[in-house]
DOFI-993177 format. One record per residue (C-alpha): x, y, z; residue in three letters; residue number from 1. Coordinates in steps of 0.2 Angstrom, whole numbers. Example, Ala and Ser with C-alpha at 12.3 -4.5 7.8 and 13.67 -1.06 7.14 Angstrom:
<rs>
   east  north     up  residu  num
     62    -22     39     Ala    1
     68     -5     36     Ser    2
</rs>
This chain:
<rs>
   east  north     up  residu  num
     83   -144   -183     Unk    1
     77   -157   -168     Unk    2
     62   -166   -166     Unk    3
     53   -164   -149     Unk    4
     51   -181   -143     Unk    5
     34   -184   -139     Unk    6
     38   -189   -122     Unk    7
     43   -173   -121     Unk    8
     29   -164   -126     Unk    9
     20   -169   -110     Unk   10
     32   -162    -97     Unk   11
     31   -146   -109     Unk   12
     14   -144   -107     Unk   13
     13   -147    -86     Unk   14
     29   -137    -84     Unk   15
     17   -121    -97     Unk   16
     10   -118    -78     Unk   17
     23   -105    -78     Unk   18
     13    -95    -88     Unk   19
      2    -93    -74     Unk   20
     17    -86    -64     Unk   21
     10    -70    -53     Unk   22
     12    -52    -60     Unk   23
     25    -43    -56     Unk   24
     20    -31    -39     Unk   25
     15    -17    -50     Unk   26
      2    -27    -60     Unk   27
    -15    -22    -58     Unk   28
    -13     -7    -50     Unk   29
     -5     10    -48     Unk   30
      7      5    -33     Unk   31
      8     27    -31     Unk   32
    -10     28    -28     Unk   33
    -15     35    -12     Unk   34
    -28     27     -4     Unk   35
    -29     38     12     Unk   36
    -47     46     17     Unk   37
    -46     63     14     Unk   38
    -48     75     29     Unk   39
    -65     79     30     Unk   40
    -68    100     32     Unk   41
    -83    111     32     Unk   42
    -88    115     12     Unk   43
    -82    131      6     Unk   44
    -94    143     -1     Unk   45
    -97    141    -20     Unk   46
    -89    153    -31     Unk   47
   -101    163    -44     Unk   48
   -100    155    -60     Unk   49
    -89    161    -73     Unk   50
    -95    168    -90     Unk   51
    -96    152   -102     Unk   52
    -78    152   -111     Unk   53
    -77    143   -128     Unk   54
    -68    127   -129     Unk   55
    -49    128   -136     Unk   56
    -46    117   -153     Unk   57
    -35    103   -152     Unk   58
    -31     90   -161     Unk   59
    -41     72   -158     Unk   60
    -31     60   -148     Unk   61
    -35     41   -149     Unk   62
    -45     36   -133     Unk   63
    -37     28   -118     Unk   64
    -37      9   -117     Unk   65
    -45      6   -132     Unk   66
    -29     -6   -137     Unk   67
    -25    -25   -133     Unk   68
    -12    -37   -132     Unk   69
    -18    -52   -146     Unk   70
    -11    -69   -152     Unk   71
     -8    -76   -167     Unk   72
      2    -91   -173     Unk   73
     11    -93   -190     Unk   74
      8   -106   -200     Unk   75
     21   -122   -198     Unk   76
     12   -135   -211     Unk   77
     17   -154   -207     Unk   78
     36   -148   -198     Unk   79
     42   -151   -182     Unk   80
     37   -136   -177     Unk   81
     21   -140   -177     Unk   82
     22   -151   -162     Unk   83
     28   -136   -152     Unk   84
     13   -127   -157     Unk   85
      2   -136   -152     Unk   86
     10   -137   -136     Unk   87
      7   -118   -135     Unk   88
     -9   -117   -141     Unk   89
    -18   -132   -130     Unk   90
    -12   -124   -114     Unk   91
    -14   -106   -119     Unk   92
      1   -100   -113     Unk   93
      3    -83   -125     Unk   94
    -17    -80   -120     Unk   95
    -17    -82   -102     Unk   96
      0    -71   -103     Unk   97
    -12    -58   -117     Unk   98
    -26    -59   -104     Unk   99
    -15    -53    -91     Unk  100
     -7    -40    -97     Unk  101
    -24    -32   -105     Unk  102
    -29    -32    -86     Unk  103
    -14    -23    -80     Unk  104
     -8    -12    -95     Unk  105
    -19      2   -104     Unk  106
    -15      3   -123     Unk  107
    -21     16   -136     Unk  108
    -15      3   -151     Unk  109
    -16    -16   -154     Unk  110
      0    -27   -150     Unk  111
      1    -44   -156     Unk  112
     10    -59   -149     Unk  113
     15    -69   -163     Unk  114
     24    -86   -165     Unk  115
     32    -89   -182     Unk  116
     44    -96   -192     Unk  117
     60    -87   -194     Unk  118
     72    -94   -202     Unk  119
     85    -92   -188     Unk  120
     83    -94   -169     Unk  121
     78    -75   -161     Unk  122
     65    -68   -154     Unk  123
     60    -48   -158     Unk  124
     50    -35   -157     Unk  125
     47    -21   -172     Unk  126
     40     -6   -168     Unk  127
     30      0   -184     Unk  128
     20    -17   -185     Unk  129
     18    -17   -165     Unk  130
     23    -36   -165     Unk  131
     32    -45   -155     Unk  132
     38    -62   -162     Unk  133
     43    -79   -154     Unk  134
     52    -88   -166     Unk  135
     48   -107   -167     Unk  136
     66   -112   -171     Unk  137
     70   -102   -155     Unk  138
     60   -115   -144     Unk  139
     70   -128   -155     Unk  140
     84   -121   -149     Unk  141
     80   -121   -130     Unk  142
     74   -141   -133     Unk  143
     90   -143   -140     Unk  144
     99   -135   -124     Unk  145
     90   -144   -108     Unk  146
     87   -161   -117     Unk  147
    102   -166   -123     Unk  148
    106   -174   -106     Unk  149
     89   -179   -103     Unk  150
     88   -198   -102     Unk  151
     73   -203    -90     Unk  152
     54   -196    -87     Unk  153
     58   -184    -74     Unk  154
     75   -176    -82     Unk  155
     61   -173    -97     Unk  156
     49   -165    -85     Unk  157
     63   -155    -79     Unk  158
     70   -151    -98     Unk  159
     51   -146    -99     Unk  160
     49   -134    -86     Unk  161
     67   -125    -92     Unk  162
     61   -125   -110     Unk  163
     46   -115   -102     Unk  164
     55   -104    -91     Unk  165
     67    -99   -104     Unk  166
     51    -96   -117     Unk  167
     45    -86   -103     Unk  168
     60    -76   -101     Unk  169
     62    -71   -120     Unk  170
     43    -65   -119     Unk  171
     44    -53   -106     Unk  172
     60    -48   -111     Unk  173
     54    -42   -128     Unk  174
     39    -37   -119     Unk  175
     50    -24   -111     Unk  176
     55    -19   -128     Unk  177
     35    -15   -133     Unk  178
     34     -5   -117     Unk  179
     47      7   -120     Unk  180
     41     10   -136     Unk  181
     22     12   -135     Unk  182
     24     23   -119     Unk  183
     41     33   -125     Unk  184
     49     26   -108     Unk  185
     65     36   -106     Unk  186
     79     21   -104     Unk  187
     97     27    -97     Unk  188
    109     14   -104     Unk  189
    108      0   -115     Unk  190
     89     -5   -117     Unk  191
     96    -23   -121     Unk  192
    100    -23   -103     Unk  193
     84    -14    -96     Unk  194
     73    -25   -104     Unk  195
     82    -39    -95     Unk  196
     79    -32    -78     Unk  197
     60    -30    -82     Unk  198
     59    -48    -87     Unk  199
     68    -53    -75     Unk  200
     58    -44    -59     Unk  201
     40    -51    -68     Unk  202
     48    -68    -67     Unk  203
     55    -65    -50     Unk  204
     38    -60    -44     Unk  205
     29    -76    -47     Unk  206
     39    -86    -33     Unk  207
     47   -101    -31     Unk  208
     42   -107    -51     Unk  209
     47    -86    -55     Unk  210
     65    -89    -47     Unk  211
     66   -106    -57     Unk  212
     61    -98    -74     Unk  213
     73    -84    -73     Unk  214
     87    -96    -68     Unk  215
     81   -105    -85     Unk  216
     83    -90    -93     Unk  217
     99    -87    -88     Unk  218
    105   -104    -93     Unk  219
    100   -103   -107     Unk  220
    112    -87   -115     Unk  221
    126    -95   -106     Unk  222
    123   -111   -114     Unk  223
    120   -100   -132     Unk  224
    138    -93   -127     Unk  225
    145   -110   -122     Unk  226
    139   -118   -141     Unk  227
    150   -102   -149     Unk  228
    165   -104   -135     Unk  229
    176   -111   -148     Unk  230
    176    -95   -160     Unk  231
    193    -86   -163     Unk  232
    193    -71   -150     Unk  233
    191    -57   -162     Unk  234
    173    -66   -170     Unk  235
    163    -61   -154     Unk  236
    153    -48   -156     Unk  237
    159    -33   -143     Unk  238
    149    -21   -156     Unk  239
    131    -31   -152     Unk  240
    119    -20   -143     Unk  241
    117    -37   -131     Unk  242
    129    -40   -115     Unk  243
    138    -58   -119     Unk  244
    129    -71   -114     Unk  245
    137    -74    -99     Unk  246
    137    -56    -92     Unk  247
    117    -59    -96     Unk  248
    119    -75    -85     Unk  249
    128    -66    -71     Unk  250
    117    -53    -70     Unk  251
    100    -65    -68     Unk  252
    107    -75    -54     Unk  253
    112    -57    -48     Unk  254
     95    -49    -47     Unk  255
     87    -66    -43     Unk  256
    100    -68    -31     Unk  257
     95    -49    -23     Unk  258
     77    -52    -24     Unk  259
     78    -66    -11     Unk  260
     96    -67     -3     Unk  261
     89    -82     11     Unk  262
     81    -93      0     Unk  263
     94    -90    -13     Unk  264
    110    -94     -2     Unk  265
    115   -109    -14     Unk  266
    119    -98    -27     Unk  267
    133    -91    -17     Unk  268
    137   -106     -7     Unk  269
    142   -115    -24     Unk  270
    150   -101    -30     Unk  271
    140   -101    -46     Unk  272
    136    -83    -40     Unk  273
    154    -75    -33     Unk  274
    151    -68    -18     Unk  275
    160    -51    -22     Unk  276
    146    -46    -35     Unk  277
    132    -57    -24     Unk  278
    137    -41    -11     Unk  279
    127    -30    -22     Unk  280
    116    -37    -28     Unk  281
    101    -34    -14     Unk  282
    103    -15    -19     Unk  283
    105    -18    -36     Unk  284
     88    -29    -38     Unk  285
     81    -14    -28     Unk  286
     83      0    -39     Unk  287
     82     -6    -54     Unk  288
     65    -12    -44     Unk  289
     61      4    -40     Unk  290
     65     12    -56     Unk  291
     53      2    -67     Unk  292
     38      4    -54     Unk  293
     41     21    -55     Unk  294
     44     23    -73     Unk  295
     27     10    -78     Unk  296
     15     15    -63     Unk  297
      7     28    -74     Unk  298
      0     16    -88     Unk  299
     -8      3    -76     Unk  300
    -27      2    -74     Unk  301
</rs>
């Protein structure tokens, strides 16, 4: 396990302004609501009244909206861990991130956002306790990633801002997860890979920071990978309901890529991005776009 350098834990805490990243285009409001004035035409006469019918039996349902996103933090004692707590909770990135999503979601049940300690470095959602978990050793892990070339102040600020982006990454990513399961979304194909997208297209909404944090994102599983590269061939998990780690990489830089194919040129240019796949990629980001508005729209405020 490493230490987060204190040095560190400054540039973690001005790169958190990524939790304030802008929702995603859906957020806030139903993006299939019509808005037109209606065509205004002479009242019809009123029908007589109906004889009174009594009301049929059903069965109670829980009251729309009466559910929210919470926070909670797992106790960390005197580790190292508790230094990245307390970069999470002095700037409040999981509650600002809470407070959004209970202005753009309705929920009939609680979800909570918890920050533990796990014993490995994962992240995780479970559907009978409605939690979604952000392991500490997990942010450990990302530390360990974009600091171990990070010598002067601004290459910490930097490993700061990608240890944010990534954080932010995993949470909307098993955010998606919570989604599908509390409004029974129907998901054709790997939801490994769906929940991807829907991280991916709220990062990719916040801007320029947005672009930046998915690209953390991404780094971040093909750095996992990298770690792992020396395994003997048959050791890799072709079973695991997750792409590889790089596949996940190729397909961030895809979509962010798609999202934005002017300002986003360098990717291709540099041939970190190939440009055969970089082809389809403006379509690709558009439906899988398309598809999530269409499939979320219906539980927004």
């Amino acid at each position: 396990m490493s230490t987060v350098r204190p040095a560190v834990l400054a540039a973690l805490a001005a790169a958190f302004v990524v939790s304030h990243i802008a929702s995603p285009s859906w957020a806030g409001e139903n993006p299939f609501k019509k808005t037109e004035e209606p065509i205004k035409t002479a009242p019809a006469p009123a029908p007589p009244k109906p004889a009174p019918q009594p009301a049929p039996k059903t069965a109670p349902r829980p009251a729309a909206g009466r559910g929210s996103f919470k926070v909670r933090y797992g106790p960390v004692g005197k580790s190292d861990y508790a230094e990245i707590q307390q970069v999470f909770r002095e700037t409040r990135i999981l509650e600002d991130t809470a407070k959004e999503l209970n202005e753009t979601f309705t929920l009939n049940v609680d979800v909570t956002i918890a920050m533990n300690k796990c014993g490995q470095a994962n992240a995780f959602y479970e559907s009978d306790k409605k939690l979604i978990t952000l392991c500490y050793e997990l942010i450990d892990q990302f530390s360990d990633i974009f600091l171990a070339d990070a010598a002067s102040d601004e290459e910490q600020e930097t490993a700061g801002e990608a240890i944010a982006g990534a954080a932010m990454f995993t949470l909307y990513h098993e955010l998606g997860h919570a989604l599908i399961d509390l409004y029974d979304l129907p998901v054709t194909g790997r939801e490994e890979d769906a929940v991807d997208q829907l991280a991916t297209i709220i990062l990719l909404e916040g801007g320029d920071e947005g672009e930046t944090a998915a690209i953390n994102g991404a780094t971040a599983f093909m750095s996992e990978d990298t770690e792992e590269e020396e395994a003997e061939l048959e050791e890799i998990s072709y079973w695991d309901e997750h792409s590889l780690g790089e596949q996940r990489f190729y397909n961030i830089l895809c979509w962010t890529y798609g999202k934005n194919p002017e300002g986003n040129q360098d990717l291709v240019d540099d041939e970190t991005l190939p440009a055969e796949r970089a082809a389809r990629c403006p379509a690709e980001y558009s439906q899988m776009s398309k598809s999530w508005d269409a499939l979320l729209s219906a539980h927004m405020q």
